[in-house]
C-alpha positions in Angstrom: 146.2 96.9 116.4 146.2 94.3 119.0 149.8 93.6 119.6 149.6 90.2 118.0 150.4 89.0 114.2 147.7 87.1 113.3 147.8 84.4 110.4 145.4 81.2 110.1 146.3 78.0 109.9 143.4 75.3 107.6 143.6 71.9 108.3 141.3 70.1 105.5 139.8 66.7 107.5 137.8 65.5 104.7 135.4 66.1 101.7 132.0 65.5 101.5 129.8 65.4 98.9 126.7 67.8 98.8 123.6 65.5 98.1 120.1 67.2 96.7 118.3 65.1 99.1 114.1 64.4 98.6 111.7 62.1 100.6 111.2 58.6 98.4 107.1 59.1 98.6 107.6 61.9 96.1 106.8 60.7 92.7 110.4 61.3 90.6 111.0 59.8 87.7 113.4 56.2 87.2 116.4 56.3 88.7 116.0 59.7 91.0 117.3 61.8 87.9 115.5 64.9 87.4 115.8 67.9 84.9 116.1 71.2 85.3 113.0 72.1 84.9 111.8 69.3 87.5 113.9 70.9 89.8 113.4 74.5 89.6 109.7 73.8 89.9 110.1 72.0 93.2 110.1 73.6 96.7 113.6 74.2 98.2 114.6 74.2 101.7 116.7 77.3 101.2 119.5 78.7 103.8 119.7 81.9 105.1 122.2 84.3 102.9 125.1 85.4 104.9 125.2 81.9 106.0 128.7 80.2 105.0 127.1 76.8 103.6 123.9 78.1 102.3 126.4 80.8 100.2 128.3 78.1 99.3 125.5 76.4 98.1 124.3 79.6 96.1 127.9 80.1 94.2 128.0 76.0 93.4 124.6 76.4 91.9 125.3 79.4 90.2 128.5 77.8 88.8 126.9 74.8 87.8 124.3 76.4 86.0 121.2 75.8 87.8 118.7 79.2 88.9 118.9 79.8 92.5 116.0 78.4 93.9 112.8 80.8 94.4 110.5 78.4 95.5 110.3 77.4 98.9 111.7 78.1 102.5 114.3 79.8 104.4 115.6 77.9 107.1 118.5 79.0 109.1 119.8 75.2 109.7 121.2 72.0 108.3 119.2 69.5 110.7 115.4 71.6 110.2 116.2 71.6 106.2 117.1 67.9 106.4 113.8 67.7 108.3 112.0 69.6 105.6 113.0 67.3 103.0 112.6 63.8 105.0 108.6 65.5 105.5 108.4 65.7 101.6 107.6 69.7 101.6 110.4 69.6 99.2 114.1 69.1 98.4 117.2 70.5 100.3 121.2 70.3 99.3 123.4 69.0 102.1 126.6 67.4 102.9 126.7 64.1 103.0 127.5 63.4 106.6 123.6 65.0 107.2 121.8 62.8 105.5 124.2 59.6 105.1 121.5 57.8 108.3 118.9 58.5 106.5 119.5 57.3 102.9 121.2 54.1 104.0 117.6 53.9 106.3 115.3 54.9 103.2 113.8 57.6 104.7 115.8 60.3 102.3 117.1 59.5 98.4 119.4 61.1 96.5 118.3 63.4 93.6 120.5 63.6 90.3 120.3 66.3 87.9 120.4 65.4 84.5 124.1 66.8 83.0 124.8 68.2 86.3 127.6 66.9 89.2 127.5 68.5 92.8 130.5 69.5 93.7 132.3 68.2 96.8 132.4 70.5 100.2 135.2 70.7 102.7 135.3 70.4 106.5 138.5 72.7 108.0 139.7 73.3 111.0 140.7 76.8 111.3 142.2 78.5 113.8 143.8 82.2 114.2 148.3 82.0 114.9 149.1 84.3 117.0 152.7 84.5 117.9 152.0 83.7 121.2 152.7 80.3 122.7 149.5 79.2 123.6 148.2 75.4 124.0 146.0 75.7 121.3 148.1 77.3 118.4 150.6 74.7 119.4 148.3 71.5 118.7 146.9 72.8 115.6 150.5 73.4 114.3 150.5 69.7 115.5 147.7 68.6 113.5 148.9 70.7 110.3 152.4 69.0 110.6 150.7 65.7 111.0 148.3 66.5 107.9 151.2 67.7 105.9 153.0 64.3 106.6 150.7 62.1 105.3 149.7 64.1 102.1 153.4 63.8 101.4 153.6 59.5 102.4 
């Protein structure tokens, strides 16, 4: 025990979609619409498990019904998987604020699987109350109050 009661306070910022992102050179079909079976035989850029996002990423897929991917590479960050994708080694799922440069330049597209909507992820600010008065609890119970505000406008 450390003296302190600790509870969080989550501030949602925004939403962002998660886009299955592919270099345009590779040869998709119409439209950037693949099937299943497309996709599971494509490489991945796959994220390291224990790694919030990449498990996130896991439990959407899993819940959406598509196989975890097996083919491909484990790489332990957004910006080298985004990489990965722009070189055409294969395809990586990330938020939208990764690749939004790089589809609105060309040098990424958007894959769609056929039946089969990404869901949307969430960017939080989290931060441990203690009871103490410090600065920092004091503007994130700022920010919630702010937050709450609005959502109720």
């Amino acid at each position: 025990m450390t003296g302190f009661d600790i509870e969080s306070i989550a501030v949602q910022l925004r939403s962002e979609p998660l886009c299955l992102s592919s270099r345009p050179a590779i040869p998709w079909p119409a439209k950037w619409t693949v099937s299943l079976e497309e996709l599971n035989s494509t490489p991945f850029a796959i994220g390291i498990k224990g790694n919030e996002f990449s498990d996130m990423v896991d439990t959407i897929l899993e819940r959406k019904g598509i196989p975890k991917p097996t083919n491909g590479f484990t790489i332990s960050n957004l910006q080298q998987r985004k990489e990965t994708a722009r070189a055409g080694v294969g395809v990586a799922i990330l938020p939208g604020f990764v690749v939004h440069k790089e589809i609105r330049e060309g040098s990424l597209k958007n894959l769609t699987v056929k039946g089969i909507h990404l869901d949307q992820t969430y960017l939080m600010l989290v931060e441990p109350l203690r009871r103490s008065k410090k600065p920092t609890v004091e503007l994130i119970k700022s920010i919630r109050e702010k937050h709450l505000e609005k959502r109720l406008a």
